[in-house]
C-alpha positions as CSV (number, residue, x, y, z in Angstrom):
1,X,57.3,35.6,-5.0
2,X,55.9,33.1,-7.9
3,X,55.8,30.0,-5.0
4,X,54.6,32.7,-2.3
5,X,51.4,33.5,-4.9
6,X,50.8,29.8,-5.6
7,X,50.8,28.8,-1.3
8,X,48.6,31.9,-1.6
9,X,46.1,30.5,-4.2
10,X,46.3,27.1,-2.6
11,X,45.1,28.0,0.8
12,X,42.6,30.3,-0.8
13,X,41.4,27.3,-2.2
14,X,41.4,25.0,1.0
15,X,39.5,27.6,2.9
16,X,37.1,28.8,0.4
17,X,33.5,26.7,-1.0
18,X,33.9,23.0,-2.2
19,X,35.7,23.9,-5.1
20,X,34.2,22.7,-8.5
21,X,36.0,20.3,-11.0
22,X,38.0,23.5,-13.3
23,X,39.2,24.7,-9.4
24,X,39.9,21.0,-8.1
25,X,42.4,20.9,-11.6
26,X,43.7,24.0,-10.7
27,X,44.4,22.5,-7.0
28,X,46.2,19.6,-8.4
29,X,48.7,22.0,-11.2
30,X,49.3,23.6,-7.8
31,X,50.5,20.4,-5.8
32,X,52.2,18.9,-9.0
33,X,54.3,22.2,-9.4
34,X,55.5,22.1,-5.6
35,X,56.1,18.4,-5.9
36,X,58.8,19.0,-8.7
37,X,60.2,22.1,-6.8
38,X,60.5,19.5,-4.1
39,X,62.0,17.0,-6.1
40,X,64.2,19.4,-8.0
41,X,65.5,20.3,-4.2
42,X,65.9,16.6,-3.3
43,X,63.3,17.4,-0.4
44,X,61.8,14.1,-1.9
45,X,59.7,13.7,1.5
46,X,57.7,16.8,0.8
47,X,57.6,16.1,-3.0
48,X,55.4,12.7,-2.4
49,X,53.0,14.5,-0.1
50,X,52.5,16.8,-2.8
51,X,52.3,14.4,-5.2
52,X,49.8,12.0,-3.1
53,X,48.3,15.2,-2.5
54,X,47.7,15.9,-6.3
55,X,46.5,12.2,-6.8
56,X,43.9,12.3,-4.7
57,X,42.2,15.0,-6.4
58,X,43.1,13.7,-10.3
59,X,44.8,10.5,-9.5
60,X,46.9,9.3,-13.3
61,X,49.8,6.8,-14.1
62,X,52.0,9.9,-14.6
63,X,52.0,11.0,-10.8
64,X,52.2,7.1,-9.9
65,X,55.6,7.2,-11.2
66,X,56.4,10.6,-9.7
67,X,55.8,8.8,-6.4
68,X,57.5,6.3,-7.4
69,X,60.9,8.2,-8.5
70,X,60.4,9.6,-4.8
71,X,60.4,6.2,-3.1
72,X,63.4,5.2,-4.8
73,X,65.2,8.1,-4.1
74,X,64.6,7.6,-0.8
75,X,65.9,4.1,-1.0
76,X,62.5,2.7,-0.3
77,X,63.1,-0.2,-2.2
78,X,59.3,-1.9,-1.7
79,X,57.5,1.7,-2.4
80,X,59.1,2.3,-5.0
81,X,58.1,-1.6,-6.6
82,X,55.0,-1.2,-5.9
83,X,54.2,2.3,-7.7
84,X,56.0,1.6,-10.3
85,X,54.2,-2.0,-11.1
86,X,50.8,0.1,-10.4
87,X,52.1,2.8,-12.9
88,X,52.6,-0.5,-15.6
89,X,49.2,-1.3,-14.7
90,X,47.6,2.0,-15.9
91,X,47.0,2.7,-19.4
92,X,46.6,6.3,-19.5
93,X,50.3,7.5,-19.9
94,X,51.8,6.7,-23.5
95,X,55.2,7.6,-22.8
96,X,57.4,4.7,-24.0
97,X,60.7,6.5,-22.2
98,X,58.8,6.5,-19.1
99,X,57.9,3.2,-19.7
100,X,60.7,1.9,-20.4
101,X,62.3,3.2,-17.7
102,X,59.7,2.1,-15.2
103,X,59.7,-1.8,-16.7
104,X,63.9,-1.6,-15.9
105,X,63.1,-0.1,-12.2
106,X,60.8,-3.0,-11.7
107,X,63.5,-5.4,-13.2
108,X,66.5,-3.8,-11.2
109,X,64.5,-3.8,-8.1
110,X,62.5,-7.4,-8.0
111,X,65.6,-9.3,-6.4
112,X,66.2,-7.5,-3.8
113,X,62.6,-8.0,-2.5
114,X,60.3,-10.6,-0.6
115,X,57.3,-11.0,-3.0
116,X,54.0,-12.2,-2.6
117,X,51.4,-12.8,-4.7
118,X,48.1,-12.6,-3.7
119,X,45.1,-14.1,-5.2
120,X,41.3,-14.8,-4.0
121,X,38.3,-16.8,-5.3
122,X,36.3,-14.1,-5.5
123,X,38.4,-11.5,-6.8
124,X,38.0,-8.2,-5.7
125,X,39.2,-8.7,-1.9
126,X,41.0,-6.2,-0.1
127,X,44.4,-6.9,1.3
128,X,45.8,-6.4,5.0
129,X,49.2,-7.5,5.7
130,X,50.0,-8.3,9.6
131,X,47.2,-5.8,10.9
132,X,44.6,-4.3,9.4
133,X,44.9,-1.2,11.1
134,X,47.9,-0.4,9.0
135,X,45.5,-0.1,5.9
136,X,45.4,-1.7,3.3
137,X,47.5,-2.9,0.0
138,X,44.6,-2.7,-2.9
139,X,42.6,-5.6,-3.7
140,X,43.1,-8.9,-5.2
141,X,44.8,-10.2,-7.4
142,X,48.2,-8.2,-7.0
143,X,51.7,-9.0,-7.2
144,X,53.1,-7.3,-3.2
145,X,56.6,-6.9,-1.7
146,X,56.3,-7.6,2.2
147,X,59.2,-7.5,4.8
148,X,60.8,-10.9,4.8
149,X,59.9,-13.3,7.7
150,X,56.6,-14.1,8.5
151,X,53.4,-12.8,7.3
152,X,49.9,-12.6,8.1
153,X,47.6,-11.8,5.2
154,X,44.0,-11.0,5.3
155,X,41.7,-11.1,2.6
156,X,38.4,-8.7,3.1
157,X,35.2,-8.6,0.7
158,X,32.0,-7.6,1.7
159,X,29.4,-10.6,1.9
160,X,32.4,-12.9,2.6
161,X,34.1,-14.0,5.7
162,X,38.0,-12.9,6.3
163,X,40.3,-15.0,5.1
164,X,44.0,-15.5,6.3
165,X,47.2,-16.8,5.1
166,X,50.2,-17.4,6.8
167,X,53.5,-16.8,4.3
168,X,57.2,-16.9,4.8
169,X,58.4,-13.8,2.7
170,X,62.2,-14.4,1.0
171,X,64.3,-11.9,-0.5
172,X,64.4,-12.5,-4.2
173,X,61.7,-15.4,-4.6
174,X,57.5,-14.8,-5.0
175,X,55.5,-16.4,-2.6
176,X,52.0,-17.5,-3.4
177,X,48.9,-16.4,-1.2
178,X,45.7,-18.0,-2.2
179,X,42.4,-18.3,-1.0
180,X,38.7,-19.0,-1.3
181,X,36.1,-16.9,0.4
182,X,33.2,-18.2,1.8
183,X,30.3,-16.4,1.5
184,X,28.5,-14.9,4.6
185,X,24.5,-16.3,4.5
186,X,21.3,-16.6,6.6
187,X,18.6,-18.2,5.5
188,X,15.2,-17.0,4.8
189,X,12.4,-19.5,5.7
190,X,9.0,-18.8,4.2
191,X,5.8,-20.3,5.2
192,X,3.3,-19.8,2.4
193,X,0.2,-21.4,0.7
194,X,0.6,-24.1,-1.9
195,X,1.2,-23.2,-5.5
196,X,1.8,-19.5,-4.9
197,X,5.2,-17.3,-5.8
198,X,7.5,-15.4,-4.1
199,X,10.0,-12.9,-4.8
200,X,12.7,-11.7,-2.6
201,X,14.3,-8.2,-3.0
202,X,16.9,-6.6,-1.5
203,X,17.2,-3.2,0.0
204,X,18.3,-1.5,-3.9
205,X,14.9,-3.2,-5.2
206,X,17.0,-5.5,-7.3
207,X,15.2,-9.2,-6.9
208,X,17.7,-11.6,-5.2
209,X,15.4,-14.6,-5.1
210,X,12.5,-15.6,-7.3
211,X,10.8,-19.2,-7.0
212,X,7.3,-21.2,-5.9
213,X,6.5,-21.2,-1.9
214,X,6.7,-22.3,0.1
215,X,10.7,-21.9,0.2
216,X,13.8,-22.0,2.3
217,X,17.0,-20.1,0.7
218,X,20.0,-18.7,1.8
219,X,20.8,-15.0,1.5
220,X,23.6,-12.4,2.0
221,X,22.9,-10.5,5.7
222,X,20.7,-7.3,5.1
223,X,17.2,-6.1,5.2
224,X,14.8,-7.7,2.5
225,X,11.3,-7.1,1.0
226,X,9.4,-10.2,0.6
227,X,6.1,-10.5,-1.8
228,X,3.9,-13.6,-2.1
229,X,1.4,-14.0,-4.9
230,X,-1.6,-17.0,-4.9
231,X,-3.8,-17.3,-6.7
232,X,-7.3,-15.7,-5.4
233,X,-5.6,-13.6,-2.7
234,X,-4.4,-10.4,-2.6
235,X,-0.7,-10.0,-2.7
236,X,1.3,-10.2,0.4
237,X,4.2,-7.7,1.0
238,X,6.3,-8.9,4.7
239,X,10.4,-7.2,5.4
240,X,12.9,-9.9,6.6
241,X,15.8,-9.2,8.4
242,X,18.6,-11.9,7.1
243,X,21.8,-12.6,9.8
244,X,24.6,-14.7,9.2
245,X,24.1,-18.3,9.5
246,X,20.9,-18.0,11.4
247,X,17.6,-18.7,9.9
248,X,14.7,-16.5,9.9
249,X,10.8,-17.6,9.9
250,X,8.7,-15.4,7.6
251,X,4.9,-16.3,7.9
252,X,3.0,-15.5,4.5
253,X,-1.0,-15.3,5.0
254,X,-2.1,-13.6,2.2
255,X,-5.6,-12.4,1.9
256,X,-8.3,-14.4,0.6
257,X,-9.6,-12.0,-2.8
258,X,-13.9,-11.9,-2.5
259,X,-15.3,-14.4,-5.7
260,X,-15.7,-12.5,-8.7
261,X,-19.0,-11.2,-9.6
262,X,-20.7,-10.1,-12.6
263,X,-23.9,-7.5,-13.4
264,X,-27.2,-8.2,-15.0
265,X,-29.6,-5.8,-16.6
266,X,-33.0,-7.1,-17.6
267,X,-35.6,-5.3,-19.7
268,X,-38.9,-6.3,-20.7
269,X,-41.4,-5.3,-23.6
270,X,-43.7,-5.2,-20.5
271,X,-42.6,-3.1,-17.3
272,X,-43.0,-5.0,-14.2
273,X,-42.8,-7.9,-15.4
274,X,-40.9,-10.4,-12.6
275,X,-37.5,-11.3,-12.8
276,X,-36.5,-15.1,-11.2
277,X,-32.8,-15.7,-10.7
278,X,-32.0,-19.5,-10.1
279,X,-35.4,-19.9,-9.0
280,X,-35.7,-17.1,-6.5
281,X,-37.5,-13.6,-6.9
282,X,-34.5,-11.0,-7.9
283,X,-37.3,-7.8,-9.0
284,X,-39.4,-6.2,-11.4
285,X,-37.9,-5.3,-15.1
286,X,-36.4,-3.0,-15.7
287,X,-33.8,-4.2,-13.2
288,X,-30.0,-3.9,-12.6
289,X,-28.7,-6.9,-10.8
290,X,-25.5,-6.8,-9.5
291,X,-23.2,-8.7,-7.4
292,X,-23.9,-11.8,-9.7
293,X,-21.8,-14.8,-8.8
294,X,-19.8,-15.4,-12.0
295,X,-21.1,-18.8,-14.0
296,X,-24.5,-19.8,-15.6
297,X,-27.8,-18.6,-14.3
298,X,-30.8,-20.1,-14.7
299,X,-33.1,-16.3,-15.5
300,X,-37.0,-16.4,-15.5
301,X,-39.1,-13.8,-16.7
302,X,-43.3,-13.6,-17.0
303,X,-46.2,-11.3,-16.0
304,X,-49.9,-12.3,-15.7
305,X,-51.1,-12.8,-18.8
306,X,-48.4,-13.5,-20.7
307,X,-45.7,-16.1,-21.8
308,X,-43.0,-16.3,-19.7
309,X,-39.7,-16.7,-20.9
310,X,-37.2,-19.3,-19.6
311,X,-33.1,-19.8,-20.1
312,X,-29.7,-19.6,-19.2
313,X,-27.3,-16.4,-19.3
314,X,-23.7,-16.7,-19.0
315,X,-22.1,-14.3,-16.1
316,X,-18.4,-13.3,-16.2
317,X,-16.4,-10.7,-14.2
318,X,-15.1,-8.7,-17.2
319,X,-18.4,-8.0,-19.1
320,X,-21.8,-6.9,-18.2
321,X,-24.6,-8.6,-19.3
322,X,-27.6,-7.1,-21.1
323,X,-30.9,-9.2,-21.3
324,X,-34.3,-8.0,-23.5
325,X,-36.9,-9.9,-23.1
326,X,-40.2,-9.8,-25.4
327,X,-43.5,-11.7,-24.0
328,X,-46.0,-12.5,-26.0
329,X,-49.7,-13.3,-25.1
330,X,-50.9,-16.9,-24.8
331,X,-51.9,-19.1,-27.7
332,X,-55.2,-18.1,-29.6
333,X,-57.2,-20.4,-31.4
334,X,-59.2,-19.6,-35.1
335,X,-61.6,-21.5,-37.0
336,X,-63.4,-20.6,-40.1
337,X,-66.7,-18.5,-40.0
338,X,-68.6,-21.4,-41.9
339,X,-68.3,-23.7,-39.2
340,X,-70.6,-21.0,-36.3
341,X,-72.9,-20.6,-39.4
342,X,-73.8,-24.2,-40.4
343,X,-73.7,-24.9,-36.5
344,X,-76.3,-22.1,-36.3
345,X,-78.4,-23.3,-38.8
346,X,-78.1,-26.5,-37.7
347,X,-78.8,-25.4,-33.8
348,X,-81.7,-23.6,-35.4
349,X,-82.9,-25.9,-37.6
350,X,-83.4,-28.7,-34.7
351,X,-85.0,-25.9,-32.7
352,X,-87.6,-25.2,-35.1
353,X,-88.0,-29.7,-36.0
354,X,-88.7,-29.8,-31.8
355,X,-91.2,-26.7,-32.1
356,X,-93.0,-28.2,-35.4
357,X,-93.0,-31.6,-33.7
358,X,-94.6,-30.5,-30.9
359,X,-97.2,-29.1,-33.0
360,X,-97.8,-32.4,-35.0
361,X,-98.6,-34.7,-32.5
362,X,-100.7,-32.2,-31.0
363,X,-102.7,-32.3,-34.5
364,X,-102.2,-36.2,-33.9
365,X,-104.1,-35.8,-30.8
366,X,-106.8,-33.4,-32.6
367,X,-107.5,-36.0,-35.2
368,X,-107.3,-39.3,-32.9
369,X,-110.0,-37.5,-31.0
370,X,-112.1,-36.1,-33.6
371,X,-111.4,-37.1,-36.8
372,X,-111.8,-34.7,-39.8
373,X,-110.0,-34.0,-43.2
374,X,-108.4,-30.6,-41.9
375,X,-106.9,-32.0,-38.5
376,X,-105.4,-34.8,-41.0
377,X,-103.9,-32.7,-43.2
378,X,-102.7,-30.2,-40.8
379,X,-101.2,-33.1,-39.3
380,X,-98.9,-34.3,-42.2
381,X,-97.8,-31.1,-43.3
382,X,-96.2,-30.5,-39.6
383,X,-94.9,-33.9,-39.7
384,X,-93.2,-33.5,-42.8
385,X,-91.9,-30.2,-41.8
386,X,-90.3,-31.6,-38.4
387,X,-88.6,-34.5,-40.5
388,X,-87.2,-31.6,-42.8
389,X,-86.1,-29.4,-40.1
390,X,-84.5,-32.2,-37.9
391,X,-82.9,-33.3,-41.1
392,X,-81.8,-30.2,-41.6
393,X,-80.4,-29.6,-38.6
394,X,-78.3,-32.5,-38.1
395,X,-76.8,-32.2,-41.1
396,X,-75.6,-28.7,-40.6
397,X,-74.8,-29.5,-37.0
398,X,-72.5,-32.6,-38.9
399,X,-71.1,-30.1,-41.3
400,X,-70.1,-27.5,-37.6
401,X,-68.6,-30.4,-36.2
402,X,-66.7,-31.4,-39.6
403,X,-65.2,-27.4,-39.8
404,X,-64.7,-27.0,-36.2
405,X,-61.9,-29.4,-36.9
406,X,-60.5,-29.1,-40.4
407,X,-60.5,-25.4,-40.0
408,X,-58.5,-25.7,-36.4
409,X,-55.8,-22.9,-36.4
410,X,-53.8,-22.2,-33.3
411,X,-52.0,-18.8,-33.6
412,X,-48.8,-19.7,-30.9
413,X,-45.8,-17.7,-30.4
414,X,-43.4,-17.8,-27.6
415,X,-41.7,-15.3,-26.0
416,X,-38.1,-14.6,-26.5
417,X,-34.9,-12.4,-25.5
418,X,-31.7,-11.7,-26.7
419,X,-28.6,-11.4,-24.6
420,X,-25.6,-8.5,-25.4
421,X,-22.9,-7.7,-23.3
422,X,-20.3,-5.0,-23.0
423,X,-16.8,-4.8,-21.1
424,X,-17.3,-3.7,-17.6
């Protein structure tokens, strides 16, 4: 009744949902338990299905050597070898009976075998004996019993061409079966601009190639993404297909990037004043220039009336550039107030010597033509009033010229600007 409940719970199990890991345990007690009722019943045939049954779904060293108690019950002499050297192999089973017991099988049973042992440079290759559609004896390196006679080994790892060996197996001796695996390539050749980079990723993103263009490298088969970087361009992302031992042409033309520019902003103590760039008109102030090549420019700015300013600003793609510009008015010159009054006396002092002078020889005339003490007298006095006056005036007019010189002052002052700039 118990083994009737347990077929019960194992079909239960096969036909119900994928079971999870606590069932998939339960699933393997079950096989593990009819195993050793098979075993018990020398039905050793149905005890290893079982037991390959319960290492499939928790494989261990412990049901390695079950199986391989089975194998040599059944007189399967190269079974049995080889499950219990994979048991040795494992390190989860700390039994030293078992052990010790599976060290002696291995010991008792070696001579009457053909051995081979098989090795690969890489590592890791799986192993076909005679045909591959028999399956397949684990992988590389591993010590193998094989009928005697002659063999056929092949040697399979991915990304590597098969290898074969030909052996002679012999009961009781090991036979070495070597050999190096060459890899499977195509090569990847990239056209690309001078100086730029490329990188070379496979189809799990991991980078598989990384060095200047343009390049030619070789490359397991499979699907790759290919991304070029030059400087001034935009990045260029291409897909290669790689095929063994053929070469493929990839054809980078990355896009030329547009020069970098920079932005301007110009005020001015005095609104619409004109704004030269490099010679040519840009606009008024207050203005916002933009799409600035980046470098030096040559900035003007003036408005009628005033002093224009002049000089360079530096534009850069990372920063904008501020520019406040002050103008002043044009140079005014100041004398001192003495030198417009002795130049008025003296202006007016020569006016009044040419008006008395006129009126002396006029008396001269008067006296020449009828001579009398009054006319005479009249005559001297203006005289001596025009030499005053024309004295007089020259003087002061001397003095004008004298001040309109010493006291000279020019009152200059230049425009100016200051130049800021904040990241863009």
């Amino acid at each position: 009744m118990r083994s009737i409940a347990l077929v019960l719970a194992g079909v239960a199990a096969a036909s119900g949902p994928h079971p999870a890991r606590a069932d998939r345990a339960a699933e393997a007690r079950f096989h593990d338990e009819l195993g050793r009722q098979h075993y018990a019943a020398r039905r050793y045939e149905a005890a290893l299905r079982e037991f390959f049954a319960q290492h499939r779904l928790a494989p261990s060293g412990r049901i390695l050597f079950n199986i391989a108690l089975c194998f040599e019950r059944l007189r399967r002499s190269d079974q049995a070898f080889l499950f219990f050297a994979e048991y040795l192999a494992t390190s989860d089973d700390d039994d030293l009976d078992r052990r010790g017991f599976a060290e002696e099988a291995v010991r008792r049973i070696e001579p009457t075998l053909a051995l081979v042992e098989v090795t690969s440079d890489p590592p890791g290759a799986t192993i076909h004996i005679d045909r591959r559609e028999a399956g397949s004896y684990g992988t590389t390196p591993r010590l193998l019993p094989v009928p005697a006679g002659a063999r056929r080994i092949e040697l399979v790892l991915e990304g590597h061409a098969p290898a074969f060996v030909q052996v002679e197996g012999r009961v009781g001796e090991r036979v070495a079966a070597t050999s190096r695996l060459e890899r499977i390539l195509g090569r990847v050749e990239l056209t690309a601009p001078e100086g730029s980079t490329a990188q070379i990723r496979d189809a799990t993103g991991a980078v598989a190639h990384e060095a200047p263009a343009p390049l030619s490298v070789e490359l397991p088969p499979g699907d790759y993404t290919i991304e070029v970087f030059a400087s001034g361009h935009e990045p260029w992302r291409g897909l290669a297909r790689v095929t063994p031992n053929e070469s493929t042409p990839v054809v980078a033309q990355p896009v030329g990037l547009p020069p970098p520019t920079g932005e301007l902003t110009v005020t001015s103590s005095t609104a619409g004043a004109l704004v030269d760039i490099d010679g040519e008109a840009a606009g008024f102030a207050p203005a916002v220039l933009g799409a600035l090549s980046v470098g030096t420019h040559r900035i003007r700015v003036g408005h009628p009336g005033l002093v224009p300013w002049e000089g360079d600003v530096e534009i850069t793609a990372t920063e904008r550039a501020w520019l406040t510009v002050t103008l002043e008015p044009p140079p005014r010159t100041d004398r001192s107030p003495a030198t417009w009054v002795f130049g008025g006396v003296g202006a007016a002092a020569l006016l009044g010597g040419a008006v008395t002078g006129a009126f002396a020889i006029d008396a001269h005339s008067q006296f020449t033509a009828r001579p009398s003490a009054t006319t005479r007298d009249t005559g001297e006095t203006l005289a001596i009033a025009t030499d005053v006056l024309l004295v007089t005036g020259v003087v002061s007019f001397a003095v004008a010229v004298i001040l309109w010189f010493a006291t000279e002052h020019v009152d200059e002052r230049s425009s100016r600007a200051t130049v800021s700039t904040v990241e863009r």
